[in-house]
C-alpha positions as CSV (number, residue, x, y, z in Angstrom):
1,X,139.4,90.4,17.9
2,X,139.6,93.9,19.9
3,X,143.1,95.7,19.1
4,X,143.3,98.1,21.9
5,X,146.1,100.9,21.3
6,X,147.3,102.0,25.2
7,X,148.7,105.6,24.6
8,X,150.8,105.8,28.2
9,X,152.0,108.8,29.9
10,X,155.0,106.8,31.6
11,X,155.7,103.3,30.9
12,X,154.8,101.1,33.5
13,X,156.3,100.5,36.8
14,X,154.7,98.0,38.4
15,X,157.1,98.5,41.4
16,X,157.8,102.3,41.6
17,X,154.2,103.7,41.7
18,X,150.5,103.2,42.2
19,X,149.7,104.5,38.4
20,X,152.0,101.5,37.4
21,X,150.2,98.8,39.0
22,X,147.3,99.5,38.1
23,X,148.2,100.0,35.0
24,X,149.0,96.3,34.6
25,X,145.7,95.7,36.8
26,X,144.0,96.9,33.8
27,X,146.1,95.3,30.8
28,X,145.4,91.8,32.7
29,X,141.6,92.2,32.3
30,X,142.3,93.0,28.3
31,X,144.6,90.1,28.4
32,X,142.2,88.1,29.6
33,X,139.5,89.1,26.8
34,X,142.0,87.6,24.3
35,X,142.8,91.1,22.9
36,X,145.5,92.3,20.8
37,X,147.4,94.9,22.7
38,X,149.8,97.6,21.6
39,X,151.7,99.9,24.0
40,X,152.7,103.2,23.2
41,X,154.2,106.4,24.8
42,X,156.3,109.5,23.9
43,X,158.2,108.8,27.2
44,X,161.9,108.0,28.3
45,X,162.2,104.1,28.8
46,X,163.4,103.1,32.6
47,X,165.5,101.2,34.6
48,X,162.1,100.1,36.4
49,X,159.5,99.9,34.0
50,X,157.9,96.4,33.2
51,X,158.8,94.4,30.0
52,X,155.5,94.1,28.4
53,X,156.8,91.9,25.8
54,X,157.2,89.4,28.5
55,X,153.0,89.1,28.5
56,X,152.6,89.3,25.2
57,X,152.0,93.1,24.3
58,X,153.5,95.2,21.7
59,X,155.3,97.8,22.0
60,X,155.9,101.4,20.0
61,X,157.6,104.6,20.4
62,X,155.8,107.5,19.8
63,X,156.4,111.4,19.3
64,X,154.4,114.4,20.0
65,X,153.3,116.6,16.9
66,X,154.1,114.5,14.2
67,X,152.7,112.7,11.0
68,X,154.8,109.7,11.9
69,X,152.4,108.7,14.6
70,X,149.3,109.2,12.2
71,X,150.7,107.0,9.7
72,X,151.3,104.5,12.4
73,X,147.4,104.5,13.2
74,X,146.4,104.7,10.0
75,X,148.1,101.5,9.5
76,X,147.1,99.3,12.2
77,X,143.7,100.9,12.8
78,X,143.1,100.1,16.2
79,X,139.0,99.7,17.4
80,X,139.7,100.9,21.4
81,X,142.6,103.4,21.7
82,X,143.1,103.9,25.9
83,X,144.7,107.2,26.7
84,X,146.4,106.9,30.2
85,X,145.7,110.5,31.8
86,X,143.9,113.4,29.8
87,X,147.3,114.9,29.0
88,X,147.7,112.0,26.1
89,X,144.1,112.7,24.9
90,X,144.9,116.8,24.7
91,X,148.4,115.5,22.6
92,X,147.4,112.6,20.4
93,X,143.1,112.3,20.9
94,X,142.8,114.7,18.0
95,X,145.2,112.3,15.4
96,X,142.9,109.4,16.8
97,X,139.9,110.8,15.8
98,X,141.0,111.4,12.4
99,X,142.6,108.3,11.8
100,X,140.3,106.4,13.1
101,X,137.2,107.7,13.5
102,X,134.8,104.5,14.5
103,X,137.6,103.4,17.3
104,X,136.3,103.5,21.0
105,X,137.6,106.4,22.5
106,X,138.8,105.4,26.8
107,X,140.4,108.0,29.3
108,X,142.0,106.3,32.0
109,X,142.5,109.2,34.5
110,X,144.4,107.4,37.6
111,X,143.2,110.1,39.7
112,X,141.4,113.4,39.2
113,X,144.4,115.8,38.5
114,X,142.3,118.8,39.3
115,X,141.7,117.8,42.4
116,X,145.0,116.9,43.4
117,X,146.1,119.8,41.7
118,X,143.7,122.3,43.1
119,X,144.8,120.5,47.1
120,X,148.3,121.0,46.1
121,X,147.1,125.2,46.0
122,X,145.2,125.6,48.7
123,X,147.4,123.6,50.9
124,X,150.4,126.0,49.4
125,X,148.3,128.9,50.0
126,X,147.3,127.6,53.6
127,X,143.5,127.5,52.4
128,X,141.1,125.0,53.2
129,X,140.2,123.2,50.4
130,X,136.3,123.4,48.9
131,X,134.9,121.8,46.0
132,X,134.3,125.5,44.6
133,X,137.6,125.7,44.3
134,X,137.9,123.3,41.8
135,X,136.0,125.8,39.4
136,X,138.7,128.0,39.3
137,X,141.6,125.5,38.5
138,X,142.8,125.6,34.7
139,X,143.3,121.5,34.9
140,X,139.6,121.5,35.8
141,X,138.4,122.6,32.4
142,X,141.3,120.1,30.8
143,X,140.3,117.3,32.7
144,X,136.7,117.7,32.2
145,X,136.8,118.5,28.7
146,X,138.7,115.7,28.0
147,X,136.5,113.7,29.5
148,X,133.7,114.7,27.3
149,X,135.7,113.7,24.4
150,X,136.2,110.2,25.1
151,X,133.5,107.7,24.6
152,X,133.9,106.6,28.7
153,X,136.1,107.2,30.9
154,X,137.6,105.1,33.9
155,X,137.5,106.9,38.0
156,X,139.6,104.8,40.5
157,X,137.2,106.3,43.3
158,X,133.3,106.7,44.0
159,X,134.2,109.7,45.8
160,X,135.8,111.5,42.1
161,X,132.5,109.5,40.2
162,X,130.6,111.6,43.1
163,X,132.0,115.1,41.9
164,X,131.7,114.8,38.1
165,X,128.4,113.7,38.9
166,X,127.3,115.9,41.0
167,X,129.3,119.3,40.6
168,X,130.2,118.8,36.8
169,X,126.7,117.3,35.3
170,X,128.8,114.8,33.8
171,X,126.5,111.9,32.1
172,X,126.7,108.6,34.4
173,X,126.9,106.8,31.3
174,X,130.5,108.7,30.3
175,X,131.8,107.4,33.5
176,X,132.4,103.9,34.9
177,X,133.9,103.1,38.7
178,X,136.9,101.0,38.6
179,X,138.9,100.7,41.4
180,X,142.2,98.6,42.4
181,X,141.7,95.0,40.8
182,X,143.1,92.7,43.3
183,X,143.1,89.3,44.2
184,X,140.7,87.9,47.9
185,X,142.5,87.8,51.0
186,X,142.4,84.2,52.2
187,X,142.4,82.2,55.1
188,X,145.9,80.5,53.8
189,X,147.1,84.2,52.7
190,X,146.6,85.2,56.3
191,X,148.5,82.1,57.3
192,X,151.5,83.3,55.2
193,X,151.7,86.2,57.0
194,X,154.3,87.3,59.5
195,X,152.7,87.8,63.1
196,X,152.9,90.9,65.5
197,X,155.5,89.7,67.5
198,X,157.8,89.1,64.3
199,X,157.7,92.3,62.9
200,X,158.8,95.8,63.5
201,X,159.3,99.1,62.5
202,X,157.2,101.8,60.7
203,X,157.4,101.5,57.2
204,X,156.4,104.6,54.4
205,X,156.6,104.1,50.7
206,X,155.9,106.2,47.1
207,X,157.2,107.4,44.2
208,X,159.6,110.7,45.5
209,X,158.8,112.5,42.2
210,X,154.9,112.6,43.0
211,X,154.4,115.4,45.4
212,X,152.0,114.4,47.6
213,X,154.2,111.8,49.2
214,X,157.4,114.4,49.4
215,X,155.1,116.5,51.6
216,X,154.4,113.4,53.6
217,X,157.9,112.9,54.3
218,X,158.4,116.4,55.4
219,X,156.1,116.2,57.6
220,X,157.0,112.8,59.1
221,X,160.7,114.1,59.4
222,X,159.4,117.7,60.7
223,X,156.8,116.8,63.0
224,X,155.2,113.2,63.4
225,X,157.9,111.1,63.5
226,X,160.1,113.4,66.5
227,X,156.9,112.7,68.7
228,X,156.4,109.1,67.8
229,X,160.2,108.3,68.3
230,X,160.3,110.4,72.0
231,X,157.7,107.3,72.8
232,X,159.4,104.1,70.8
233,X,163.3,105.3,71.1
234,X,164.4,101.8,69.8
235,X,161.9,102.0,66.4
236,X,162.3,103.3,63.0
237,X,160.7,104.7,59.9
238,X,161.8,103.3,56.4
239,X,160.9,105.3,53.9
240,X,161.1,103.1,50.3
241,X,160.6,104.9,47.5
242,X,161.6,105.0,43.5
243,X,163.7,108.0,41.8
244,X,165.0,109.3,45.8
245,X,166.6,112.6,45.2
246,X,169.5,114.4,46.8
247,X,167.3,116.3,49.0
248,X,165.6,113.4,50.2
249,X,168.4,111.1,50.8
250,X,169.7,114.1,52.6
251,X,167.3,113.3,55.9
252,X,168.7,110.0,56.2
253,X,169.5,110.0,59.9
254,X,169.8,106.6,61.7
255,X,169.8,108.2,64.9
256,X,167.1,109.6,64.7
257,X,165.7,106.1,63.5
258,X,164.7,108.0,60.5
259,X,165.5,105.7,57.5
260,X,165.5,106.9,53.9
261,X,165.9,103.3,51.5
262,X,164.9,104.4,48.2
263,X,163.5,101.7,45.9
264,X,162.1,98.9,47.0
265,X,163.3,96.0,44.5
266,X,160.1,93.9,46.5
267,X,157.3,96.2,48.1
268,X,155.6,93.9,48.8
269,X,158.2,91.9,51.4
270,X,159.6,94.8,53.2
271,X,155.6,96.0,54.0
272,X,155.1,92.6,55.3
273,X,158.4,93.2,58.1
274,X,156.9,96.0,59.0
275,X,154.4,96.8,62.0
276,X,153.0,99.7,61.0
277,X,152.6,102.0,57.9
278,X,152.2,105.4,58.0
279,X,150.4,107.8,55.4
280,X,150.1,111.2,56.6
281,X,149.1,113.1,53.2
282,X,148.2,116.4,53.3
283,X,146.4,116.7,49.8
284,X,146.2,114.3,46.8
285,X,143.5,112.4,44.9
286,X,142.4,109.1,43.8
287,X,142.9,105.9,45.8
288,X,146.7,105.6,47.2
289,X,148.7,101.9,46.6
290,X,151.0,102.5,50.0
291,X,147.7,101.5,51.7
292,X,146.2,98.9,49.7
293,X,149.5,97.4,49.7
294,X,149.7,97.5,53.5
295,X,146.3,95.5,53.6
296,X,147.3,92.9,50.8
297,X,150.3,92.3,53.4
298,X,148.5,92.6,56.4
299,X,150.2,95.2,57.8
300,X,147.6,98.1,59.7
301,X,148.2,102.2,58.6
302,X,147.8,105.7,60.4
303,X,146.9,107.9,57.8
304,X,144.5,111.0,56.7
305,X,140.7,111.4,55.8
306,X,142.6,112.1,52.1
307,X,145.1,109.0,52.8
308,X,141.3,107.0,53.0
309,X,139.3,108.4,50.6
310,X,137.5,106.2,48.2
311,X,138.2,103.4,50.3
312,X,135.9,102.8,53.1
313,X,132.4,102.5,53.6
314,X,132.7,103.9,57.7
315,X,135.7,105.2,59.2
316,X,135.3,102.9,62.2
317,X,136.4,100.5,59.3
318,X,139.5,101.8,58.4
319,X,143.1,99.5,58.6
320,X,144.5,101.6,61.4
321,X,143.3,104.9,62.2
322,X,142.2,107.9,60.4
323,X,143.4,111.4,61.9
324,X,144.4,114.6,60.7
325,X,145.6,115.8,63.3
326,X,149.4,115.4,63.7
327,X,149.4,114.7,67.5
328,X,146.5,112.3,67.3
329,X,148.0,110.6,64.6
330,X,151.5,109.7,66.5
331,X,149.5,109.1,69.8
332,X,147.2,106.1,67.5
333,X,150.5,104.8,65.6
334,X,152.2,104.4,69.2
335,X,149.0,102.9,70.4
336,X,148.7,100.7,67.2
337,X,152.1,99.5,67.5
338,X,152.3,98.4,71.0
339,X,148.7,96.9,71.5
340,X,148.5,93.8,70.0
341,X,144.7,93.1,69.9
342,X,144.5,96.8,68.3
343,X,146.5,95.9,65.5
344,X,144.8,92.2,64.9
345,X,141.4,93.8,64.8
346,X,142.8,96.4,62.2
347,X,144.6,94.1,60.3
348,X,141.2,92.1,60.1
349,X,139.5,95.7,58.7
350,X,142.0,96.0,55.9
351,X,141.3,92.2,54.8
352,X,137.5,93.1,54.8
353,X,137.9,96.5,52.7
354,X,140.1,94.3,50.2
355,X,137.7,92.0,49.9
356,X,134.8,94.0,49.9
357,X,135.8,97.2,47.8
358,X,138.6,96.0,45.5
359,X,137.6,92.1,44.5
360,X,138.4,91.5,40.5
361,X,135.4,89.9,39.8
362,X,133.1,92.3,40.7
363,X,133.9,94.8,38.6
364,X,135.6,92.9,35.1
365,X,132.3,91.5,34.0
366,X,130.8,95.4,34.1
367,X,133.2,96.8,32.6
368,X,133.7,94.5,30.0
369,X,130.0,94.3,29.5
370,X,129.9,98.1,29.4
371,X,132.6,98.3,26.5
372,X,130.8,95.9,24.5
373,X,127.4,98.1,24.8
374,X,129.3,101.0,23.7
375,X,130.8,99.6,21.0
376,X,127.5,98.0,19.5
377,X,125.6,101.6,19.7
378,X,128.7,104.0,19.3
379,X,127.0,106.5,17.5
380,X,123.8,106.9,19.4
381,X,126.0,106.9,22.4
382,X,128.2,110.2,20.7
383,X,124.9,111.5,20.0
384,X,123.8,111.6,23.1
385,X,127.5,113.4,24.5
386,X,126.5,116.8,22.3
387,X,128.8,118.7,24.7
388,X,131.5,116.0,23.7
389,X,131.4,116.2,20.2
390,X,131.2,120.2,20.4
391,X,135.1,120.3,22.4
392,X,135.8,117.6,20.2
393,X,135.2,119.9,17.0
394,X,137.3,122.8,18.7
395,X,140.2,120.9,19.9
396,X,140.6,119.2,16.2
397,X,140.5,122.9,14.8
398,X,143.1,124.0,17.7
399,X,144.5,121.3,18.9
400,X,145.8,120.0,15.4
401,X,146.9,123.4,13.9
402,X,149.4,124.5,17.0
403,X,150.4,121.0,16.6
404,X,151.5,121.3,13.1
405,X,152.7,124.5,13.6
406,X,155.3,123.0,16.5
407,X,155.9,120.0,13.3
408,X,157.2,122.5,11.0
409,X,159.1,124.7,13.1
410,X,160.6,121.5,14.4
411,X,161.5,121.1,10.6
412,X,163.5,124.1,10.6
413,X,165.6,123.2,13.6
């Protein structure tokens, strides 16, 4: 039997964030397999985060830079050892590789980092963004380091597979496209559905604590939403949302229809009373669960070429409408929400990308398949990742002596 060993950057939150859910997307795959499954992470326990006891995974509490977590490997000497974002490979991938030396190494990145990091600059900098840019970006040469020292990693879009491939060089075999895991739309799923006429409102939702959907909401508030409500007087935008702080909950303005709710205890029923959702981000990465959501509850979305990316084949596709422009975009969610045969046909195009893009079965078999190749030729496969095994040589030396460094000082305190 496989023990995989999930070293998590957060614990999940199924309800709170995209990361969360998919988080659990992939854990039901392992679950499937039969595996043992221990999860680990240095973080804070929440209010919101899932009990994974409840499915039948362990648990453990780690801590950065110390000996207590390599005695904890040594121990249980776990064969696949999944770190969730490249920050846990920089922090414990070093103390894997010692310990455990034969175990499949997996880097599940959620989303390219760099590339919403490097967005997140040149939209700050009022720059447009080029893949250049990227280059230039210290969590570039993380990211993609850490990548080489993993025996595969996981990309959520075939637009992120696209620029490792072709800007970075990056071996296809160190890479494998795994998007959202969800479940076909049905005929009796459709069924369940509220209509047109019974639901209303513009709905928004996201974790407040992840950036790219803070500046959505500033710009709703600022400039989208004024011209959509000078239209629709008698809608409003609810904006749901885990961790709200005071300066959100500070736009809360019911006369202006502008509706700030916080967390949403069942995302998936107050996206299904809504009309319309609305997506306006300005930079980011990766694929984004407000709008996969929206199309699991049949409810069409306005949003950006990044709001889309990774997640349609032809824009004429798309759930809604695609525009960056913040005029067009009110002027399509007005038009959306009051033309009925509009928002059928979209609703329609998000049950086709869903199907299509996103079904289960099409990708578990791969990957599962691909693990198993891996682990049968493991050291042919490192052989063949010389870059890999040269960063992996340098971060041990570096990585391992600033962390034992930070031990002993701690010792002192």
């Amino acid at each position: 039997m496989n023990h995989l060993f999930i070293i998590g950057f957060v614990w999940p939150e199924p309800n709170s964030s995209a990361a969360g859910s998919r988080m659990l997307q992939l854990i039901d795959l392992y679950i499937a397999q039969n595996w043992k499954i221990t999860f680990a992470s240095p973080a804070i326990e929440t209010k919101h985060m899932f009990n994974l006891k409840d499915i039948g995974i362990s648990t453990v509490n780690i801590k950065p830079n110390s000996t207590s977590f390599d005695t904890y490997l040594k121990k249980t000497q776990p064969n696949i050892v999944l770190f969730d974002r490249f920050i846990m490979e920089e922090q414990f991938g070093w103390r894997v590789s010692k310990q455990c030396p034969g175990a499949l190494k997996i880097l599940n990145t959620e989303d390219l980092h760099c590339l919403r990091k490097t967005r997140q600059e040149c939209f700050k900098n009022k720059k447009e963004f080029e893949i250049t840019d990227l280059l230039n970006n210290e969590h570039t040469k993380r990211e993609i380091a850490s990548i080489y020292r993993c025996d595969l990693s996981l990309i959520i879009s075939d637009y992120e597979v696209k620029i490792l491939e072709d800007v970075f060089k990056i071996d296809k075999n160190l890479l494998f496209h795994i998007p959202f895991l969800l479940n076909t739309i049905t005929t009796e799923t459709k069924k369940e559905w509220p209509n047109y006429n019974s639901r209303k409102h513009f709905i928004t939702i996201g974790n407040f604590r992840h950036e790219p959907n803070w500046n959505s909401i500033l710009y709703l508030k600022e400039t989208i939403w004024p011209l959509i409500q000078k239209e629709l007087p008698e809608a409003e935008l609810h904006i749901y949302g885990a961790y709200p702080p005071p300066k959100a909950t500070q736009l809360h303005n019911p006369k202006q229809g502008f509706h700030i709710k916080g967390w949403a205890k069942n995302a998936n029923e107050v996206m299904q009373q809504a009309k319309v959702c609305l997506a306006p981000l300005r930079f980011g990465a990766g694929i984004k669960g407000k709008l996969a959501e929206a199309m699991l509850c049949g409810t069409p979305s306005i949003t950006t070429t990044i709001g889309a990316e990774g997640m349609l084949n032809k824009e004429s596709d798309w759930n809604g409408f695609i525009t960056d422009n913040p005029i067009e975009f009110a002027k399509a969610a007005i038009h959306i929400y009051t033309n009925s045969s509009t928002w059928s046909q979209a609703q329609q195009n998000g049950i086709e990308i869903i199907n299509t893009r996103f079904q289960k079965k099409i990708f578990s078999v791969s990957f599962m398949n691909k693990i198993s190749k891996i682990q049968h030729n493991i050291k042919q496969h490192r052989n063949n990742n010389f870059i890999g095994a040269m960063l992996q040589h340098h971060s041990i030396r570096s990585t391992e002596f600033m962390s034992r460094w930070i031990e002993e000082k701690n010792k002192i305190k």
